[in-house]
N, C-alpha and C positions, 0 to 999 in steps of 0.2 A: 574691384577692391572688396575685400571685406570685412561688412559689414556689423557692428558692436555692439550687444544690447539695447534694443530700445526704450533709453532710460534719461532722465534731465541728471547731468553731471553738474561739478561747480564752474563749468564754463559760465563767466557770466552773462553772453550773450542769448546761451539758452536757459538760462535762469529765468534771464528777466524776460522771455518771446515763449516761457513756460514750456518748450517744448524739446524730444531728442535735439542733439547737436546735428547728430545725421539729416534731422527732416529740416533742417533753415532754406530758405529761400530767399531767392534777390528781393522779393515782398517785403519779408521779415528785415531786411536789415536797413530795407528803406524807410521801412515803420520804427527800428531800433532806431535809427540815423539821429530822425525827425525827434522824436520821443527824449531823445537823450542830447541834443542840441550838438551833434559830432559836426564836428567842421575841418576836419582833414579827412580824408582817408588814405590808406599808405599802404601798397601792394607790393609785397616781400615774395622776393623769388631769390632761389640758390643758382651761385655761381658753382662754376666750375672749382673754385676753391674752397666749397662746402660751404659759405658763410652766406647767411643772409642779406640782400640788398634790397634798397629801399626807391620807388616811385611816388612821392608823394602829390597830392590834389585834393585845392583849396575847393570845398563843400559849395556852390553854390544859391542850387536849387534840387526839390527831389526828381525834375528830370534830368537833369545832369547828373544827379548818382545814381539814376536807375538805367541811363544809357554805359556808361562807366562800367555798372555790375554786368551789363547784358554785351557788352562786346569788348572787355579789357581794352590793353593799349600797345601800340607797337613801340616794340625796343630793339637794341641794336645788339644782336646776338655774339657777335663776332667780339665786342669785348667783355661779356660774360662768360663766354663757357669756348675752351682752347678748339673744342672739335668744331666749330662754325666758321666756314670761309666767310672773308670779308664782301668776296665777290656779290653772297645773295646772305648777306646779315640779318635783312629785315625779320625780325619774328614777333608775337605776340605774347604778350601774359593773359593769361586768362583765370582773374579769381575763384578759387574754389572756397562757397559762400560756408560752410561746416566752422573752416577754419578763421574766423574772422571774431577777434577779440579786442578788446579796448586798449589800446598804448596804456601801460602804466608810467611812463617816463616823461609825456610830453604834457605842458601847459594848458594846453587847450584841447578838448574831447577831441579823440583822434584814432578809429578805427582802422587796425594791420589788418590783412586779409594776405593769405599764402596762395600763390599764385601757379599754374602749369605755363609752361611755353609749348608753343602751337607754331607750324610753317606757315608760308604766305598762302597756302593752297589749303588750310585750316585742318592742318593732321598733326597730332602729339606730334614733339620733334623729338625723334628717337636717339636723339644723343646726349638730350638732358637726364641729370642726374634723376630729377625725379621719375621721368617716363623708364628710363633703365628699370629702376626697380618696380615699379608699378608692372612692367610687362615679363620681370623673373617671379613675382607671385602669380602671374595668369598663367603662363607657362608651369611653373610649379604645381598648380592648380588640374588643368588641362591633363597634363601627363601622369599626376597620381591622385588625384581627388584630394590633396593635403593643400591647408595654406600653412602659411609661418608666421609665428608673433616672434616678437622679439622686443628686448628692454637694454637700456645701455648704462653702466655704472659711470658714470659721469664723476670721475676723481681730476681735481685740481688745486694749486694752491693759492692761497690768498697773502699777498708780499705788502706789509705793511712798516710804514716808512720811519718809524722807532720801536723802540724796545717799547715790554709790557710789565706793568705792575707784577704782574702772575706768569710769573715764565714756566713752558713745558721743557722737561731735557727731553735731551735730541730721541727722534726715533720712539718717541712713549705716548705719541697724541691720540693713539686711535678710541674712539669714543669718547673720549674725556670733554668735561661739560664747563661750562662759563666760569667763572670767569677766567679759568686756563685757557679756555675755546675761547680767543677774541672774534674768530670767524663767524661764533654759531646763532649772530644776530644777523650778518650778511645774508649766512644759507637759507634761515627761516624766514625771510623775507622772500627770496627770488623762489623758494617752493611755493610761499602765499597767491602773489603772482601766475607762477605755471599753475596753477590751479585755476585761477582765474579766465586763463588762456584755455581751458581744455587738456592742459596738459595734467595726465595723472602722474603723484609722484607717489612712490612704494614706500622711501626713506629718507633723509639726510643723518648725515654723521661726519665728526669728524676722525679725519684718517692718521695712520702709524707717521708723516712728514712733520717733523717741527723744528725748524733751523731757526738759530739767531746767530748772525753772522752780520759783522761791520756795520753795526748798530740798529740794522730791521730785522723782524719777524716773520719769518714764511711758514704757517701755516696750509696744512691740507687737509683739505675735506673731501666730502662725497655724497653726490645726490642720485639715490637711483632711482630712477622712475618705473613706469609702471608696466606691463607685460602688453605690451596691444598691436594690431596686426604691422609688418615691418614697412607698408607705407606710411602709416601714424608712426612708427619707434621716431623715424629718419628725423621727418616734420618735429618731432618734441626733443631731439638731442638740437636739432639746427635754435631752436626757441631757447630753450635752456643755458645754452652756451652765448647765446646772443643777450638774454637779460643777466644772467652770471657780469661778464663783462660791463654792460648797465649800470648796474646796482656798484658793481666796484668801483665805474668811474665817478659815478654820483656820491659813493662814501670818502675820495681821492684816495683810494689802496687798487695795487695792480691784482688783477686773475690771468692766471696762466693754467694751461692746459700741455704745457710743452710735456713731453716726455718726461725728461730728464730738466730739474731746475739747479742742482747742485751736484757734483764728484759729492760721490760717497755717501749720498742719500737717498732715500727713498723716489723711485720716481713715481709717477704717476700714466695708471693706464686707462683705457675706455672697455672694461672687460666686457660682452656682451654675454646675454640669458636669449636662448631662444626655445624654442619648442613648435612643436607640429600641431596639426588640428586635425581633426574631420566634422564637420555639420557643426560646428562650434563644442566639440571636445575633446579635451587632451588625450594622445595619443602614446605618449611617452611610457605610460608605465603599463601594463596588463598584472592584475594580480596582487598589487602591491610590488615589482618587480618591474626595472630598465626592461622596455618593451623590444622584440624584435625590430619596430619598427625605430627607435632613438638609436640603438644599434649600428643601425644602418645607417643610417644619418651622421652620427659622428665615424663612420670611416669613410664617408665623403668629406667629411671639415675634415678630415687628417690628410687626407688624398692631398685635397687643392690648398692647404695649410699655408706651402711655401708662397704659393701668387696671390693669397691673400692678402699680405703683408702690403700688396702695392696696392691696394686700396686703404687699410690700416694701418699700418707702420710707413708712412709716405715723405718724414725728413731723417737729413744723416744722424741726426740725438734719437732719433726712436732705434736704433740699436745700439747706442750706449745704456737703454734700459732693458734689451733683451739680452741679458749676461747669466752667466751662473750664477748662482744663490741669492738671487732678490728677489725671490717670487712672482719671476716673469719667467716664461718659456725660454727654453731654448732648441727644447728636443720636439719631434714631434710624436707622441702621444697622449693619453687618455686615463684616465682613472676616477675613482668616489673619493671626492672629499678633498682629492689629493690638489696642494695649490701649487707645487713643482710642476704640475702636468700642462700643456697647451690645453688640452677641453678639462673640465673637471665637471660630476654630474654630482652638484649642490645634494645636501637632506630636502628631502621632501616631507611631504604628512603622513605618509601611509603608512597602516599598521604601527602606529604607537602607543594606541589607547588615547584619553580622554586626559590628556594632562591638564588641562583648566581647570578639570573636575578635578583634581589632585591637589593642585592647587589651591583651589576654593571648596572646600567639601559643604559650605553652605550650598553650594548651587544644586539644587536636584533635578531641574526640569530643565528640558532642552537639551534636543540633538547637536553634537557636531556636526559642522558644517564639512561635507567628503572633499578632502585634498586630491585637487586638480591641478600644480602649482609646481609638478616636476618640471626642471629645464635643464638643458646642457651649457655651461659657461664657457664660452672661448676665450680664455685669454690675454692672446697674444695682444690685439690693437690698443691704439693711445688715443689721443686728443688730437692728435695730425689725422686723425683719418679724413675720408671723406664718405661721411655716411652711408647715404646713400647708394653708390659703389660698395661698400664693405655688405652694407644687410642685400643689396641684389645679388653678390659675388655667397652670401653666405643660402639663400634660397638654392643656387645654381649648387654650390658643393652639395645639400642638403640634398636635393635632386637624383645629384651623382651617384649619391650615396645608397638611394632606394633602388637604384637602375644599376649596381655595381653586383654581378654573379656573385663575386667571392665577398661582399662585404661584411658579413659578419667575421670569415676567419681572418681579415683588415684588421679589424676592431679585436678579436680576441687577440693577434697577434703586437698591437701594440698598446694594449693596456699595461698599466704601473702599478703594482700595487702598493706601494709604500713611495718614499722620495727620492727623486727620481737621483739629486745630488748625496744624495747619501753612498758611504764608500761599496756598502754589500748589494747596489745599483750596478757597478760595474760595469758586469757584463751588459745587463740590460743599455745603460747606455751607450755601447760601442756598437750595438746593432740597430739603434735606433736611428730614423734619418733625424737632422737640423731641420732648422728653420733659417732665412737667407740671413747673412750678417751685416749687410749693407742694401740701401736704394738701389745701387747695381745690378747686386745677386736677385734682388727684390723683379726688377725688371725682368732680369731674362727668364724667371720660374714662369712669372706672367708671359712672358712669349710662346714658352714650350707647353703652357697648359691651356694656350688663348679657347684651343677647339671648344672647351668643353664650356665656358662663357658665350662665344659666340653661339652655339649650336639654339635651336631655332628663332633666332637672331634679338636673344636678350641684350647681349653686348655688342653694339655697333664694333667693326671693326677699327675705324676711329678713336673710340673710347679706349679703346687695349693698345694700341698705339701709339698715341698721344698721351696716356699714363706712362708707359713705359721709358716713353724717350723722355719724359722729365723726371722720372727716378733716374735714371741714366744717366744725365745733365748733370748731374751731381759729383759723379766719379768719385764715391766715395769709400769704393771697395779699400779693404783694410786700412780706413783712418780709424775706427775704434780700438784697433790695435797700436796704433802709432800715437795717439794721444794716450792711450790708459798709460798712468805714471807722472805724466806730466799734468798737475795742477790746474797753471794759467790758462795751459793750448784747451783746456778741455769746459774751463769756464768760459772761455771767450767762442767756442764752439756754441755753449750751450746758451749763453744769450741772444749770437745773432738767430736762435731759430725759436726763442722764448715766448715770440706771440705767433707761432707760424702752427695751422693756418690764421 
């Protein structure tokens, strides 16, 4: 995995042991244990339905939390995660001590700790969400000297159970500040939090969704966190959406992540920011100028576009938000700026002069700092995704991408220069491919493009398999056509899948 500045962040448990989050040991956290009177501790590992789960144990004595740290504890695999037979379910959690930060939520001091699963024979189990990804960054690694960061914009709304003093009209929330924003004491709380945790956050803000319908307030916001290698992105989207949820149960207002929460509003996606590395620097631009090598890259994410969906778009309401004209994809292409497009490659720093200094023309002294900070946005995924799979699935295209002979004239031949729905688009959109319009279509792109995930055995073939046949399970090909029009059929859709995952 790689590895992050060796630096003390606001994780509070390397605050207060003064030292990187990187360097903690099972020492350190038995001395934090002791030091700070924790009497639970609580080992959080991801299911197979992306969401965190919880092991909890009552604190003893420090040899019982230091046998605890030094050999985790057996769980029964088979009902976490769909690819484990029952036959030989036994597997182990085993803490990984970096990640290990204080519960904000619980009464009594009580340290989470984010955990790997391991076989009975004590090898990563290759078909856990995390070890996936973990072995498409070695293998990315390996085959071109690059790893991947990647940050995920984390938009959802917050459904609160009466009207507001300060009402937003519909569709005008984005940015807008308190007391219109009733959310944005929520948001700034659970970023305080992920701070807390190790998790960096880049932003919050509130988003373009503001519905008052049949006497509650659905509010949308957006927290995007911070750029960091895509085994850390995964871990701080799984955290983030896990104290979101928290914090709304404890204020009694619901958080949803669904796609789609209303016909005819705004929905809400999981857009991701990634970019390449070499020896810890950004690769992406040469010159002030999209580098051959980003290039390349995103006409791998156009390539495998379609089968990525079945890691990101994973219920039948995630293509009730991929329509024409809501500033979600439908085609697949690429373009600057452009937010009709599936990737769009954000402004970056380069080459603009010294606008702070413009700005403040008191400030004489001191350099800008050199933007490093180009990335490529993808996106198509939502709140259903399953992390993990979606950033392993995005290392593998990104892979593809560098290892594709023709891929630059890919990339030159499905770039957009303007919007994509616009009438003088036309032609450009009739030779452009889609993107699947259903869990279905979603499946079989994943079957026909299985090789290039499986290829030197990033994706168990269980894992593409068992994704598939539960996009599948759904048979939902053309209900977003059979629903669009009708009202009721399309809210009653969009609740049963409102806390899904």
């Amino acid at each position: 995995m790689t590895q992050p500045a060796n630096e003390v962040t606001g994780h509070a448990v390397a605050q207060y042991l003064d030292k990187p989050q990187w360097d903690i040991t099972r020492e350190d956290l038995v001395r934090y244990a002791k030091r700070n009177d924790v009497q639970f501790v609580q080992f959080r590992h991801v299911g197979g339905d992306g969401r965190l789960k919880t092991l909890s144990f009552v604190i003893e004595n420090e040899r019982q939390l230091d046998r605890l740290l030094a050999e985790g504890e057996r769980v029964d695999g088979s009902s976490l995660l769909p690819y484990v037979d029952t036959a030989s379910s036994d597997l182990y959690v085993v803490p990984r001590y970096r990640t290990a930060f204080p519960n904000p939520f619980t009464p009594y001091p009580t340290l989470d700790i984010l955990c790997t699963y391991y076989t009975g024979s004590g090898e990563r189990l290759a078909v856990s969400p995390e070890n996936v990804l973990l072995k498409s960054q070695q293998v990315l690694k390996e085959k071109t000297g690059l790893t991947l960061d990647a940050l995920g914009e984390l938009e959802y709304y917050v459904v609160f159970p009466e009207r507001h003093l300060y009402p937003l009209n519909p569709q005008r929330g984005y940015h807008e500040s308190s007391p219109f924003s009733r959310g944005e004491y929520l948001r700034n709380e659970v970023m305080k939090m992920l701070a807390r945790a190790g998790v960096r956050v880049k932003y919050g803000h509130s988003e373009v969704g503001s519905i008052c319908e049949n006497g509650q307030v659905m509010e949308q916001h957006e927290i995007e966190l911070a750029l960091a290698p895509i085994e850390e992105a995964a871990d701080h989207l799984a955290i983030a959406m896990w104290m979101l949820r928290m914090v709304g149960c404890r204020e009694g207002v619901a958080v949803t992540f669904a796609p789609k929460i209303l016909p005819g509003h705004a929905g809400s996606g999981m857009h991701v920011h990634t970019r390449l590395m070499r020896d810890g620097k950004n690769v992406m631009t040469t010159q002030g100028e999209l580098s051959e090598t980003a290039r390349k890259a995103i006409a791998g994410y156009l390539t495998l576009a379609p089968s990525l969906t079945a890691f990101g778009n994973t219920i039948p309401t995630s293509y009730m938000r991929l329509v024409p004209h809501q500033e979600a994809p439908t085609h697949v292409c690429w373009g600057d700026r452009n937010r009709s497009a599936l990737i769009r490659v954000p402004l970056g720093w380069q080459r603009i002069g010294d606008m702070a200094r413009d700005a403040n023309p008191q400030q004489l002294n001191g350099a800008m700092p050199e933007g490093d900070s180009q990335t490529v946005e993808i996106r198509s995924p939502d709140g259903s995704a399953q992390a993990y799979l979606l950033l392993a699935g995005l290392a593998v295209a990104a892979r593809h991408g560098l290892e594709m002979e023709d891929a630059l004239e890919v990339a030159k031949r499905q770039y957009v220069g303007g919007n994509i729905f616009h009438e003088d688009q036309k032609e450009v959109r009739e030779r452009l491919p889609h993107l699947p319009a259903s869990c279905v279509q979603s499946a079989a792109t994943l079957l026909e493009q299985r090789a290039w995930y499986e290829a030197d055995g990033v994706f168990p073939a269980a894992v593409i398999e068992t994704t598939a046949a539960r996009l599948a399970a759904y048979e939902d090909d053309g209900l977003v056509q059979r629903v669009i029009g009708n009202y009721e059929e399309m809210a009653r859709l969009i609740q049963k899948y409102l806390y899904c995952p």
